[in-house]
C-alpha positions as CSV (number, residue, x, y, z in Angstrom):
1,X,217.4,56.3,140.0
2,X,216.8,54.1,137.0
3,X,215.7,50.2,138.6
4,X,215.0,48.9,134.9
5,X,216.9,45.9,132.8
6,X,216.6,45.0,129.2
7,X,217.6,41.3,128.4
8,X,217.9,40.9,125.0
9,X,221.2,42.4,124.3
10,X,221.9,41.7,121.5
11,X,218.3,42.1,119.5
12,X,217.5,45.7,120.5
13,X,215.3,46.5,117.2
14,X,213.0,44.4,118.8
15,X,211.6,45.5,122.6
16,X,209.1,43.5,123.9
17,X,206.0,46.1,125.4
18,X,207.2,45.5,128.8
19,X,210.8,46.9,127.7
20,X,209.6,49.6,125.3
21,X,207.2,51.0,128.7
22,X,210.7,50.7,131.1
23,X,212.7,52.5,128.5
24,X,210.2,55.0,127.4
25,X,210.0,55.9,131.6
26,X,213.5,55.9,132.1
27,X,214.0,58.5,129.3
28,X,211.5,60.6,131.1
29,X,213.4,60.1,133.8
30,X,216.3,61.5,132.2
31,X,214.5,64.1,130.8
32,X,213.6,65.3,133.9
33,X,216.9,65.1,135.5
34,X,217.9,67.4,132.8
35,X,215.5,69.8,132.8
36,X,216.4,70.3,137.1
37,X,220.2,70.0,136.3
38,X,220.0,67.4,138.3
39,X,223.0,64.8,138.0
40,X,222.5,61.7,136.1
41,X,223.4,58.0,137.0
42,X,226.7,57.3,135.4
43,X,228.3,54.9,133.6
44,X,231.7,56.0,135.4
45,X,234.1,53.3,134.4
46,X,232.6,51.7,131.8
47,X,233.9,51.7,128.0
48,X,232.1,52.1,124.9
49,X,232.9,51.1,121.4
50,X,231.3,52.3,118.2
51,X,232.2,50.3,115.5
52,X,231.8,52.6,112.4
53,X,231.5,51.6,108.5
54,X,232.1,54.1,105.7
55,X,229.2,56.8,104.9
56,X,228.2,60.2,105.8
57,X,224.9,58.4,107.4
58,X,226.2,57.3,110.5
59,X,227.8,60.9,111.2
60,X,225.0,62.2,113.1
61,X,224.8,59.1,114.7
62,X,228.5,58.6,116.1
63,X,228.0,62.5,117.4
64,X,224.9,61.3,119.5
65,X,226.1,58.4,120.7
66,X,229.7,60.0,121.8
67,X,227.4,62.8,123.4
68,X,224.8,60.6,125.3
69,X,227.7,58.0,126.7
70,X,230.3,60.8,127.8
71,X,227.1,62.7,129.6
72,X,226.7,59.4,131.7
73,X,230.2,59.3,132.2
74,X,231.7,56.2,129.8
75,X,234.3,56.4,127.8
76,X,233.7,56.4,123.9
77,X,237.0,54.3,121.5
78,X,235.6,54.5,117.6
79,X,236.7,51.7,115.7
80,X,237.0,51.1,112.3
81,X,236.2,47.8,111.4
82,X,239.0,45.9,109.4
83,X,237.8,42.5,108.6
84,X,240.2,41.2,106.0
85,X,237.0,38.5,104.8
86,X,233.6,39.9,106.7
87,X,231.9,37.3,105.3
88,X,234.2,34.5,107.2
89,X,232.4,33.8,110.8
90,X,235.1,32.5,112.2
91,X,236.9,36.0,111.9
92,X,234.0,38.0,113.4
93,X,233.0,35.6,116.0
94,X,237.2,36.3,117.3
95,X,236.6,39.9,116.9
96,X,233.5,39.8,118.6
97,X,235.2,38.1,121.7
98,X,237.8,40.8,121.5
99,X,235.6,43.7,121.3
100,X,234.1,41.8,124.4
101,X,237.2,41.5,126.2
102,X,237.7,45.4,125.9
103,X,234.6,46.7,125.7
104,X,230.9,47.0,127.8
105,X,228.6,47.8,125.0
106,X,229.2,48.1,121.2
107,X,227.6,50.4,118.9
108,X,227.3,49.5,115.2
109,X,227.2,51.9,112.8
110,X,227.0,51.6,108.6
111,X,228.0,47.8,109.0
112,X,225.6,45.4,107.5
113,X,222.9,43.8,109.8
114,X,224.5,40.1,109.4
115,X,227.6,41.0,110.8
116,X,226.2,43.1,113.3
117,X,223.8,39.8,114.5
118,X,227.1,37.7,114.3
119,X,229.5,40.0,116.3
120,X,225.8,39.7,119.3
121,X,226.0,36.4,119.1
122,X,229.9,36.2,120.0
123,X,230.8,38.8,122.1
124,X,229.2,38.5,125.0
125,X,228.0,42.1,126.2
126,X,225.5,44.4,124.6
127,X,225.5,44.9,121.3
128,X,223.5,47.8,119.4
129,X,222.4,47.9,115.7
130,X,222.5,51.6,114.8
131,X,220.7,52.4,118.2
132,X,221.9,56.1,117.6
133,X,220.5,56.5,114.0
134,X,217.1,58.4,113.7
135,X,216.0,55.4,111.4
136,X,216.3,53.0,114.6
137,X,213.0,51.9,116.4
138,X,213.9,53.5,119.4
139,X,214.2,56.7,118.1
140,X,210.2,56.7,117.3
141,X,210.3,56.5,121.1
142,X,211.5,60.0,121.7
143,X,208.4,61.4,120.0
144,X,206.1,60.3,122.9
145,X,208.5,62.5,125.3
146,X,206.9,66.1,126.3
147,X,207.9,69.0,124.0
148,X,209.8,70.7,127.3
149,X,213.0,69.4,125.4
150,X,213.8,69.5,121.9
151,X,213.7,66.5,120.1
152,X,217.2,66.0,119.4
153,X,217.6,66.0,123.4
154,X,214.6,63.5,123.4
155,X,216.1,60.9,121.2
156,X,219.3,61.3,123.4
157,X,217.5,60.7,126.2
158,X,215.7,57.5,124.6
159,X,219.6,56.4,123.6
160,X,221.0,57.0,127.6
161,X,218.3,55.2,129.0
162,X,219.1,51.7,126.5
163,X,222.2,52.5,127.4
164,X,221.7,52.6,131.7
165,X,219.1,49.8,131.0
166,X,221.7,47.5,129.5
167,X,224.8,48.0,130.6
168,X,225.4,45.9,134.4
């Protein structure tokens, strides 16, 4: 069983130590789980959106993410973001509340870091900048897993346990 929380929600490209060690242990958690086909903790109920800008660079990304929530059991919606003027606040900070009206957590992916820190600020769940994407900072993460598991499957492991760790 994971027993781990990570606060800061909405700032996830920064983990304090203290965070980074709790994640880092809960993926080896996972990782071990996996390796005994042992079931993992679910996220049974809960509902994921994955907000997705235009470019090829975020297609490796929405596959991992869709993978790593449906193992854990949540459901995956992909949205397409359609802000008629995404440099208005006002619009984003009422999509935001929307998305966190509907939605548990919220992946961003190919959308441009101010908007992405403007729909955290507003919506009131967890909100993840790219957390998928091999260029995030928890992806570095995965390389300190044990080679018993490729490291695709590590940096899916490092995504499930932000995931369990902050999603209530």
């Amino acid at each position: 069983m994971l027993s781990f929380q990570i606060h800061n929600a909405s700032a996830f490209q920064q983990l304090s130590p203290q965070e980074e060690a709790a994640l880092l242990n809960a993926a080896r958690l996972l990782q071990a789980a996996s390796l005994r086909a042992a079931p993992l903790p679910r996220l049974k109920g809960k509902n994921l959106g994955m907000l997705c800008g235009d470019g090829e660079a975020t297609r490796e990304g929405r596959a991992l993410f869709e993978r790593a929530a449906a193992e854990l059991g949540a459901q995956v919606a992909t949205i397409r973001p359609a802000f008629s003027n995404p440099g208005h606040p006002d619009e984003i900070a009422h999509a935001a509340r929307m998305l966190g009206r509907f939605y548990d957590a919220v992946e961003c992916l190919g959308l441009p870091p101010e908007t992405v820190r403007q729909i955290g600020r507003h919506a009131g769940i967890p909100v993840y900048d790219g957390a998928a994407e091999a260029s995030h900072p928890i992806a570095r993460l995965a390389d300190r897993l044990d080679d018993r598991t490729s490291p695709s499957d590590n940096r899916r492991f490092v995504l499930q346990a932000l995931l369990l760790g902050s999603i209530a």
